[in-house]
C-alpha positions in Angstrom: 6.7 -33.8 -0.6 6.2 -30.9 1.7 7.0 -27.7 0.3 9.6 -26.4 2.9 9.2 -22.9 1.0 5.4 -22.5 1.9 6.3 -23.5 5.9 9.1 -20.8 5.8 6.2 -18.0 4.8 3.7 -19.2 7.2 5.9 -18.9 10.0 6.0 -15.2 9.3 2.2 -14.8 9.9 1.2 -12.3 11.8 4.8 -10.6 11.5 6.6 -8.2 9.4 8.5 -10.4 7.1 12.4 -9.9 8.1 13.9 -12.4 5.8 13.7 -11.1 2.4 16.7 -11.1 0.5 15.6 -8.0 -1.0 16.2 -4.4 0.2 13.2 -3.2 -1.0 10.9 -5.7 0.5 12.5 -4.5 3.5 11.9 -1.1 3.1 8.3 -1.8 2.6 8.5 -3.7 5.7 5.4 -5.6 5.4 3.3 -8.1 7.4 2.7 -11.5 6.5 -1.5 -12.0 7.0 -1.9 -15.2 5.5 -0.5 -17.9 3.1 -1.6 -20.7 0.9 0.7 -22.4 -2.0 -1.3 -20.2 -4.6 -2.2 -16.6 -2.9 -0.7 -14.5 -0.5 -1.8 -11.3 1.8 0.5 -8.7 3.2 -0.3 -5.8 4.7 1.6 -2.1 4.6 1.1 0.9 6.6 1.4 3.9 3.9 4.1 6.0 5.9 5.0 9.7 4.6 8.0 8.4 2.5 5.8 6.7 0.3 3.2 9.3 -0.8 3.2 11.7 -3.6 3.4 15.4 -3.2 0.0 15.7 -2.6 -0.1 12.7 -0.1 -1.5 9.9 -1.6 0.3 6.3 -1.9 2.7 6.7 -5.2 1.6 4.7 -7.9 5.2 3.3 -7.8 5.1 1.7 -4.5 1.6 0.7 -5.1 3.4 -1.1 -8.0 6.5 -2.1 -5.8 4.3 -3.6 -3.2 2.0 -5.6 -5.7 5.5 -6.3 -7.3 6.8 -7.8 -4.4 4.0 -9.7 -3.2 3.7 -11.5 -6.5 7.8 -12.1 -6.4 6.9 -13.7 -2.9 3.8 -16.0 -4.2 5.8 -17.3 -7.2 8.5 -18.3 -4.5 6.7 -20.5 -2.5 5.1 -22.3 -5.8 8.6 -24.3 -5.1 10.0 -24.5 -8.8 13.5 -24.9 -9.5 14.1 -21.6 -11.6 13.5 -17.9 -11.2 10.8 -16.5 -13.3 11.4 -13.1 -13.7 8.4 -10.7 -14.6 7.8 -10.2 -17.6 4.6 -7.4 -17.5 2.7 -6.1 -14.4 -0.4 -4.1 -15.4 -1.5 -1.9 -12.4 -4.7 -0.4 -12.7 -5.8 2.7 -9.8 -9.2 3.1 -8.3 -8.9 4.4 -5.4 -6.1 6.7 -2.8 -4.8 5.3 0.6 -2.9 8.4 2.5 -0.1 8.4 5.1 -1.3 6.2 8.5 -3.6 3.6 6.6 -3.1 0.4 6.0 -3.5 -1.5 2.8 -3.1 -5.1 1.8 -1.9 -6.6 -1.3 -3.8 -10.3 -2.5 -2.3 -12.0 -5.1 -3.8 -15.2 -6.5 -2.1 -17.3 -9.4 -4.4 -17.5 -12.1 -2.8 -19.9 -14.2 0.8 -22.1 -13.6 1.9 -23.5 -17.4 5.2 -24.7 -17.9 6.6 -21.9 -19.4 4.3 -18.9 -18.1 2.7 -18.1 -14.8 -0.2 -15.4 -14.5 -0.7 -14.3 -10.9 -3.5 -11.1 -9.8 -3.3 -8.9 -7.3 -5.4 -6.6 -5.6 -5.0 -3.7 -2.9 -7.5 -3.2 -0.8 -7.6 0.3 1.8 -8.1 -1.3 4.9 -9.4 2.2 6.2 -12.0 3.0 3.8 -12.3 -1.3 2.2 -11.7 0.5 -1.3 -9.9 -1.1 -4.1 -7.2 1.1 -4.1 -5.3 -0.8 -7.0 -5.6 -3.8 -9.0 -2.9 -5.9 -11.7 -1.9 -8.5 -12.8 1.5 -9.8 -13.7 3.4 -12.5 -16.0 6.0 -14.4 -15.3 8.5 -16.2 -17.9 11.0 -19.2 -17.0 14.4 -18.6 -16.8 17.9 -20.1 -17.4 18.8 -19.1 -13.4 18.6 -22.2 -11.1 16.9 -21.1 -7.4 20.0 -21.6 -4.7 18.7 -22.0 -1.2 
């Protein structure tokens, strides 16, 4: 059966991905770079709204980011009910400042029936640093997916 969820995302390559449902995800506004059933890449230009006072990429969008990109990867895995997060573990290396570019990899790790673990990385694209890296469970729920 051909996962009509995974065609959806891939048709967004190369482009910002405009059909979120979330608000946030659009206010990140990112780029769709390339898509496989188990791992995702976006990319994000780090604009001035999204630094700390000193500049830097906020640990909280960093978070928001990886967030969302793991929320997107669990998506296209195609199961019938939402599995909302129940931990994400961000680690930080490295800074990205207003005007670069980062990009957020997330791989699943391991799909059980009740529990999926799914990584991410964020990668400078300026400087090729690790600028963060987590990873993130999610738990079944009781809410059934409406497309």
């Amino acid at each position: 059966m051909e996962n009509q969820r995974l065609k959806f995302l891939q048709s967004f390559i190369g482009k910002h991905f405009t059909e979120s449902p979330s608000p946030f995800s659009h206010w990140l506004n990112g780029k769709v770079i390339s898509v496989e059933e188990k791992s995702i890449e976006f990319q994000f230009l780090v604009r001035k709204d999204m630094t700390n006072p000193v500049g830097m990429l906020h640990g909280g969008v960093s978070s928001g980011m990886i967030d969302d990109c793991v929320g997107i990867n669990f998506f296209i895995l195609a199961l019938d009910y939402f599995y909302p997060t129940i931990n994400l573990n961000v680690e930080f290396f490295n800074p990205a400042f207003e005007g670069e570019t980062v990009v957020v990899k997330t791989q699943v790790v391991k799909q059980g029936k009740t529990i999926i673990n799914i990584k991410a990385d964020v990668i400078n694209e300026t400087t090729q640093k690790l600028v963060a890296q987590a990873t993130s469970n999610l738990v079944v729920g009781s809410i059934k997916i409406q497309l």
